[in-house]
DSSP file (Angstrom, degrees, kcal/mol; ACC not computed):
  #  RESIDUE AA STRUCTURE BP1 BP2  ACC     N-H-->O    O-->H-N    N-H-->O    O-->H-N    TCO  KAPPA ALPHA  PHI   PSI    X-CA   Y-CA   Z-CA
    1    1 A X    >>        0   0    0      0, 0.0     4,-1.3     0, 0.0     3,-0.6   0.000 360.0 360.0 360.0 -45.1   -3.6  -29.6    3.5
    2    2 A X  H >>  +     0   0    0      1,-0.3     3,-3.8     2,-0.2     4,-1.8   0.984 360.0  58.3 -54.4 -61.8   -5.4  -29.0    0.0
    3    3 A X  H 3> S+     0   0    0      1,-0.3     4,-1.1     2,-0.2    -1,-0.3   0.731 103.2  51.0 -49.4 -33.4   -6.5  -25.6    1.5
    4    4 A X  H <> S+     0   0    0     -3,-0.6     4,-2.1     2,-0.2    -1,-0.3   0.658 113.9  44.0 -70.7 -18.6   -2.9  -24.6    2.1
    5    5 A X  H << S+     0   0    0     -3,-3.8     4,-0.3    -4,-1.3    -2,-0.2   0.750 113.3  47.2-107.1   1.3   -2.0  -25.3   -1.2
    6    6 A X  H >X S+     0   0    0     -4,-1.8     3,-1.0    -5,-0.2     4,-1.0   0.835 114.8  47.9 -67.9 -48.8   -4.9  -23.8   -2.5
    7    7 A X  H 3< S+     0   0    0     -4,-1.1     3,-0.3    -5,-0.3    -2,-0.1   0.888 108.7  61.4 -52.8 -54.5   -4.1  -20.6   -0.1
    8    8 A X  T 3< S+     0   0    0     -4,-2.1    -1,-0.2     1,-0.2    -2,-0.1   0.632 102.3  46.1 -67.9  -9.1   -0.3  -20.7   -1.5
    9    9 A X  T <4 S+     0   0    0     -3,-1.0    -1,-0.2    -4,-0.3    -2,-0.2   0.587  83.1  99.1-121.4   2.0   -0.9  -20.2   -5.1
   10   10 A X  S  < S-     0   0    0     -4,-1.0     2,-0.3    -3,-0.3     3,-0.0  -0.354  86.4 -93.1 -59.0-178.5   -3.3  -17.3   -5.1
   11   11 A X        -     0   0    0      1,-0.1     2,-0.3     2,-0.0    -2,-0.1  -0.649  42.7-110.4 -86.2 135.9   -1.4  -13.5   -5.8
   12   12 A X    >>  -     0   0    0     -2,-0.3     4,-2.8     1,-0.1     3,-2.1  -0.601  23.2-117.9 -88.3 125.3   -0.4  -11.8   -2.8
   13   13 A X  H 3> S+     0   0    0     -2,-0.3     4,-1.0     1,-0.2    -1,-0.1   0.734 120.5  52.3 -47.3 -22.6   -2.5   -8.9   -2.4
   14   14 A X  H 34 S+     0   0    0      2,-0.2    -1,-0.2     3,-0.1    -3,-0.0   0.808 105.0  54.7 -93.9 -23.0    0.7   -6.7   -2.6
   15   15 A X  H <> S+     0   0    0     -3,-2.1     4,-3.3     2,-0.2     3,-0.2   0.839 111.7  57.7 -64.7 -44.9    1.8   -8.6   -6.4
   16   16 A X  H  X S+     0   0    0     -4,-2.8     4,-3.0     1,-0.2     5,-0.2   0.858 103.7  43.1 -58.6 -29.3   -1.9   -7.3   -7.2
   17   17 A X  H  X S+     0   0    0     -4,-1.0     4,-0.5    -5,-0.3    -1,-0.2   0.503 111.4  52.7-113.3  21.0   -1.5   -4.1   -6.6
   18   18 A X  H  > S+     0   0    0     -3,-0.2     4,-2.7     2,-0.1    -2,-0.2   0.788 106.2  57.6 -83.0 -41.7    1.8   -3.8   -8.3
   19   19 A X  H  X S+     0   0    0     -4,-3.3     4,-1.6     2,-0.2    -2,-0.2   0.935 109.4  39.5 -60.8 -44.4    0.3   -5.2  -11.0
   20   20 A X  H  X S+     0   0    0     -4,-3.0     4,-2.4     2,-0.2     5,-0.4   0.917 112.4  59.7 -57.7 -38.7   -2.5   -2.5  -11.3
   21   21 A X  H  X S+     0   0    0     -4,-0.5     4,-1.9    -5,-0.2     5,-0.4   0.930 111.2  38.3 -41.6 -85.1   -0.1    0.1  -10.5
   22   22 A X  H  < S+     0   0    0     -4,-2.7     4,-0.2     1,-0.3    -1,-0.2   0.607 112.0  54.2 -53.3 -23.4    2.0   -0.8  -13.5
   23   23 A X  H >X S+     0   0    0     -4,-1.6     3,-2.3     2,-0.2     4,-2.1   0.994 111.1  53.0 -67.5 -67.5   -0.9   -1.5  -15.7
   24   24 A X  H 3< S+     0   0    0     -4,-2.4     4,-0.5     1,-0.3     5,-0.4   0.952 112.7  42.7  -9.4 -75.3   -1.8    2.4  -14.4
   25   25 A X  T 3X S+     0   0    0     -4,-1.9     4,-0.7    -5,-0.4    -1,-0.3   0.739 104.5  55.1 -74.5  10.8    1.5    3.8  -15.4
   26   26 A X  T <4>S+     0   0    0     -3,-2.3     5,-3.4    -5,-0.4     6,-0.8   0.707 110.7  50.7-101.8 -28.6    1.9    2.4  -18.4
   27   27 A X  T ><5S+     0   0    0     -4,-2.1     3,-3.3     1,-0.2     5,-0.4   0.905 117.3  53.9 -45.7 -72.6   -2.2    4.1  -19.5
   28   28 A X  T 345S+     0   0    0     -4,-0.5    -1,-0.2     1,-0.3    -3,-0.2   0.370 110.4  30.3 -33.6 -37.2   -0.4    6.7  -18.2
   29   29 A X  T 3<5S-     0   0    0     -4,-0.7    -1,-0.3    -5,-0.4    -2,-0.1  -0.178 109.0-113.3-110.9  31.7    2.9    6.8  -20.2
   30   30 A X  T < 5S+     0   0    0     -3,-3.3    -3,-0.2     1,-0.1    -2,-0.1   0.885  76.2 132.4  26.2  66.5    1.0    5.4  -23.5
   31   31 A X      < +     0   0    0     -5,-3.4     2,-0.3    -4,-0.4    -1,-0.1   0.233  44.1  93.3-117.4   8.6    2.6    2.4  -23.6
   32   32 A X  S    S-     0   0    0     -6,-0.8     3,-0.0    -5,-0.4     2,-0.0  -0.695  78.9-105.9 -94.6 175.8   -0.8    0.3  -24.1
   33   33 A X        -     0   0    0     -2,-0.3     2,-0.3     1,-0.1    -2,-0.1  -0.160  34.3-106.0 -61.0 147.5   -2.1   -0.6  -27.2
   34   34 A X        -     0   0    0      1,-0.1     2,-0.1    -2,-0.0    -1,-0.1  -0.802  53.3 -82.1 -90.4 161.5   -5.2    1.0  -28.7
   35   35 A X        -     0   0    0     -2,-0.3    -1,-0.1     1,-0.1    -3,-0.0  -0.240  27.4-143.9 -41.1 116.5   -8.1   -0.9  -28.6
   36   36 A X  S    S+     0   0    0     -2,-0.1     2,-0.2     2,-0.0    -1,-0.1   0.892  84.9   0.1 -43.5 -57.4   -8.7   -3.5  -31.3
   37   37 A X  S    S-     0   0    0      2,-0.0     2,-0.6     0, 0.0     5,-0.1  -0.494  93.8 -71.0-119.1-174.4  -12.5   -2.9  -31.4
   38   38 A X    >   -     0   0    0     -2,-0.2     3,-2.4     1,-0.1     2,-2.2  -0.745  34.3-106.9-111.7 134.4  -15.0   -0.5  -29.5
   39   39 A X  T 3> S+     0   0    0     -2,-0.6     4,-1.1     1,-0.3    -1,-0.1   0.117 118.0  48.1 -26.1 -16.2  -16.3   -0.1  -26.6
   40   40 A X  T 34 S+     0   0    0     -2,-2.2    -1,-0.3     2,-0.2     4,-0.3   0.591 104.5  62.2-106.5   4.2  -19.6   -1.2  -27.3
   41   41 A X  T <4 S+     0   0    0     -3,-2.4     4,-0.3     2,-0.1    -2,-0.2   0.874 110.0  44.3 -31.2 -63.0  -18.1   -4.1  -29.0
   42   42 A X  T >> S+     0   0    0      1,-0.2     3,-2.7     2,-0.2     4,-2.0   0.975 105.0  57.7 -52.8 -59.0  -16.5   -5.1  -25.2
   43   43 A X  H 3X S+     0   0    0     -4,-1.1     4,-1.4     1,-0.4    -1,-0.2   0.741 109.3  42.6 -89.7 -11.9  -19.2   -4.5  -23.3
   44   44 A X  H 34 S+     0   0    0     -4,-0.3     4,-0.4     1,-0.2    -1,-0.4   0.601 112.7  60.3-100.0   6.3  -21.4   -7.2  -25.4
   45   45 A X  H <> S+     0   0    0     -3,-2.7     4,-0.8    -4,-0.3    -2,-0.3   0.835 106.6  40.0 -56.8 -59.8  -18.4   -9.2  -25.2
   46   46 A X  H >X S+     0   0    0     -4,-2.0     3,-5.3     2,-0.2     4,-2.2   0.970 113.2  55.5 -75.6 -78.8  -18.5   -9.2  -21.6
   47   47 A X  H 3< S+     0   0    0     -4,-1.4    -1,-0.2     1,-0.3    -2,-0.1   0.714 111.7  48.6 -18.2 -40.6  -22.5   -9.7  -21.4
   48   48 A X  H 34 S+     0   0    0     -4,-0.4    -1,-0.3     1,-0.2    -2,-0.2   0.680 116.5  35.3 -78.6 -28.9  -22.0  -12.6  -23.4
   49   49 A X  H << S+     0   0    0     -3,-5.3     2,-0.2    -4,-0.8    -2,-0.2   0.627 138.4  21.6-108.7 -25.6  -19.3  -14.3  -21.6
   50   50 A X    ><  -     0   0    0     -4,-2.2     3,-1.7    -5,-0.1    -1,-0.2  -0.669  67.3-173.8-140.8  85.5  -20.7  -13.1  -18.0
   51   51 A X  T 3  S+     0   0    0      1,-0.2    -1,-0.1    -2,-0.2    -3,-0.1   0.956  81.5  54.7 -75.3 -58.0  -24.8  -12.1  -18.4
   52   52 A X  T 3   +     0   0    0     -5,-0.0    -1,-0.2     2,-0.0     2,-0.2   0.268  67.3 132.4-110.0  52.0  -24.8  -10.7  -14.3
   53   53 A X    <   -     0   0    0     -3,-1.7     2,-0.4    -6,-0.1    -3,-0.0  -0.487  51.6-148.5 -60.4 164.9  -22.3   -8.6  -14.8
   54   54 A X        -     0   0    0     -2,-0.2    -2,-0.0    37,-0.0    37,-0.0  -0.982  14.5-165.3-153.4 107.2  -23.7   -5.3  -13.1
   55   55 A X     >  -     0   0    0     -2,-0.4     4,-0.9    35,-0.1     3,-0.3   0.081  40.4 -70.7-104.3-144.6  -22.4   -2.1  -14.7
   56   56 A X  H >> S+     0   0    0      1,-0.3     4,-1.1     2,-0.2     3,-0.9   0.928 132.9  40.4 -83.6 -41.5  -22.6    1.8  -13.2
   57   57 A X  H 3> S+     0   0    0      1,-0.2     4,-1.2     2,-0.2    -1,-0.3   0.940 109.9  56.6 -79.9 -15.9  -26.1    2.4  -13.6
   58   58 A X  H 3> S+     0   0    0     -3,-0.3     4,-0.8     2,-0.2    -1,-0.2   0.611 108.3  56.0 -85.4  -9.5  -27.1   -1.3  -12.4
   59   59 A X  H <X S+     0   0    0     -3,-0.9     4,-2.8    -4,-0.9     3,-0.3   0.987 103.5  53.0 -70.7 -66.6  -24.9   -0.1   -9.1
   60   60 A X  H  X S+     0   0    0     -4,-1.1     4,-1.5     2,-0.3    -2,-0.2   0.577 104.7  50.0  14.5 -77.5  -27.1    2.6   -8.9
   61   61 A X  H  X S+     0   0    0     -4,-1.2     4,-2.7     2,-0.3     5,-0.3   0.875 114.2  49.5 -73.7 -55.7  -30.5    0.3   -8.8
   62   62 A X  H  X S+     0   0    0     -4,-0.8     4,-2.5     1,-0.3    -2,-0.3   0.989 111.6  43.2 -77.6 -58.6  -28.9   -1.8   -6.0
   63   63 A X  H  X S+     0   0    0     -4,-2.8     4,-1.7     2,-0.2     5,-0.4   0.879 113.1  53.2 -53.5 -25.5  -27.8    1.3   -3.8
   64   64 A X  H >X S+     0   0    0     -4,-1.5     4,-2.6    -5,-0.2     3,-1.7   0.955 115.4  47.5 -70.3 -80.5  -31.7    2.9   -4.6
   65   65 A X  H 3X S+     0   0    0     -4,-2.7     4,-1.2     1,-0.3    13,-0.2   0.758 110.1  50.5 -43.7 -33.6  -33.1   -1.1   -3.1
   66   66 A X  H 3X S+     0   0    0     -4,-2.5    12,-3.2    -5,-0.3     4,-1.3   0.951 108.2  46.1 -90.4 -16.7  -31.0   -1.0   -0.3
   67   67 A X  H <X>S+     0   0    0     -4,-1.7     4,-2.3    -3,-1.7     5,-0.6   0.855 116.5  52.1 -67.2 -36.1  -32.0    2.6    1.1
   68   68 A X  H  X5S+     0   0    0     -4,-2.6     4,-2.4    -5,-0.4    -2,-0.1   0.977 106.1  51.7 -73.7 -25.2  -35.7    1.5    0.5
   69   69 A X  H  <5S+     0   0    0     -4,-1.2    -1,-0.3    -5,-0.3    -2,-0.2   0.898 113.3  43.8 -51.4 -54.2  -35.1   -1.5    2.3
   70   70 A X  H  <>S+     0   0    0     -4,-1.3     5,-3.5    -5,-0.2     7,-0.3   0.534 107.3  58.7 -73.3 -26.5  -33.8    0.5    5.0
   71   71 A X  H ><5S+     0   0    0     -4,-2.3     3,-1.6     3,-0.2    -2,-0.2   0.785 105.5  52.4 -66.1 -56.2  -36.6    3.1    4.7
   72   72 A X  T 3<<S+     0   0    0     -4,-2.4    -2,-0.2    -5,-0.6    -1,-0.2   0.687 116.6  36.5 -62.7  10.3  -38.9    0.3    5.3
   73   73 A X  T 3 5S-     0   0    0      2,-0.2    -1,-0.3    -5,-0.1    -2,-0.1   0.158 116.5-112.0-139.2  28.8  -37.0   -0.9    8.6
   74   74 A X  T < 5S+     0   0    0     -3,-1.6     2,-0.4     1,-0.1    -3,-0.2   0.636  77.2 113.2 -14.3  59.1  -36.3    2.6    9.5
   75   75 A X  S   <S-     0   0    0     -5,-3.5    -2,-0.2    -6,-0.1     3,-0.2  -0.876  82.0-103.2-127.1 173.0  -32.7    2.7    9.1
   76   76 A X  S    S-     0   0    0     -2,-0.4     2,-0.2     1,-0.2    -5,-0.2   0.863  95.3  -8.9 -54.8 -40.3  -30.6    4.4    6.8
   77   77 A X        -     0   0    0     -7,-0.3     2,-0.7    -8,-0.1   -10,-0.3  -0.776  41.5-158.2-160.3 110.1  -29.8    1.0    4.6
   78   78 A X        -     0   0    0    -12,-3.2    -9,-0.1    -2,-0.2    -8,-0.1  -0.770  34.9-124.0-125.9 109.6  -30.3   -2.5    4.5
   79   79 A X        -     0   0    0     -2,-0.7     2,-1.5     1,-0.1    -1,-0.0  -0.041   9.3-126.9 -74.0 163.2  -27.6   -4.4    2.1
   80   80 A X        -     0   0    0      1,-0.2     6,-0.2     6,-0.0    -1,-0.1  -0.590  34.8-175.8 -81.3  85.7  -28.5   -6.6   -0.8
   81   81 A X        +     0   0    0     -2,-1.5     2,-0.2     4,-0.1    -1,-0.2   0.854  45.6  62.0 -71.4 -28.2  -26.4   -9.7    0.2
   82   82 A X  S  > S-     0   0    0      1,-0.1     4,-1.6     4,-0.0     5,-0.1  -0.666  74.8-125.6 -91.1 152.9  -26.5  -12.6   -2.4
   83   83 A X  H  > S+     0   0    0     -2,-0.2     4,-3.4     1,-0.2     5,-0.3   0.901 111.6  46.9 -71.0 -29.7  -25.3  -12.3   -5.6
   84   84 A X  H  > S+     0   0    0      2,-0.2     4,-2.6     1,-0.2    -1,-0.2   0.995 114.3  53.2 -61.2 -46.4  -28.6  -13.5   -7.4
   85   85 A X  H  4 S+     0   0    0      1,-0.2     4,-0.3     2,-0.2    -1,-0.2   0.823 110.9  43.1 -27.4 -49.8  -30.3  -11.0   -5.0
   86   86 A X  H >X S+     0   0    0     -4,-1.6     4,-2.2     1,-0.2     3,-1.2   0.905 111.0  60.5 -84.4 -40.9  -27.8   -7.9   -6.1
   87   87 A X  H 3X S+     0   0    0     -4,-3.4     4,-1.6     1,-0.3    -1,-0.2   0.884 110.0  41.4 -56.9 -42.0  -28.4   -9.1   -9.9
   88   88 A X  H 3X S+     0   0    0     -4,-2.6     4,-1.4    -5,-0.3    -1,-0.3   0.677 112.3  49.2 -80.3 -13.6  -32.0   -8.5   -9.5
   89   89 A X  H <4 S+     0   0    0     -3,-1.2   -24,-0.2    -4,-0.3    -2,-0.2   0.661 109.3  53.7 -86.3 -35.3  -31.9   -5.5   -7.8
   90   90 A X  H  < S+     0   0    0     -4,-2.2    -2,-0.2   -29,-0.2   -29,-0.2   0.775 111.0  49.1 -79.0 -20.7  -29.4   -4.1  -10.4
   91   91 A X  H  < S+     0   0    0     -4,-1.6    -2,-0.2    -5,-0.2    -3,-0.1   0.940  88.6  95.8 -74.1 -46.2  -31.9   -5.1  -13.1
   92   92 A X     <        0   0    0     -4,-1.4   -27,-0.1     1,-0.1   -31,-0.1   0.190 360.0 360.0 -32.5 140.2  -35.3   -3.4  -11.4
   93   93 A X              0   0    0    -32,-0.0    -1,-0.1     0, 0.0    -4,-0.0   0.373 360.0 360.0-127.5 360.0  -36.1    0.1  -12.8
């Protein structure tokens, strides 16, 4: 029973994507706010409040580890499944 009422109060996948829709059209029709501070304000913002976050180039790192993973097993790609795993893979240069 706790799992159903755990189940009942997430957002229904279709309330999510109304909500990003509307977030969308409102960039769209400049009805947000501009940003308080700047972007590289946020993004040590974020770092600071979530350290393995994994941003575009750290995506990058992890797709390069799993084709070499996959070179070495001779397949195309072998994914990085755990998150600690994909944090370290997105750090490696």
């Amino acid at each position: 029973m706790h799992a159903r009422l755990r189940r009942r109060h997430r957002p229904q996948p279709q309330r999510r994507r109304g909500t990003v829709r509307t977030l969308f059209d409102d960039a769209i029709a400049g009805r947000l706010p501009s940003p308080a501070g700047s972007a590289r304000a946020f993004r040590r913002a974020v770092r600071r409040s979530h350290p393995d976050v994994v941003g575009a180039a750290g995506l990058v790192r992890i797709l390069r580890a799993e084709r070499a993973r996959g070179q070495a097993s001779g397949r195309p790609a072998v994914k990085v499944a755990t998150v600690s795993d994909l944090v370290r893979a997105s750090r490696r240069r």
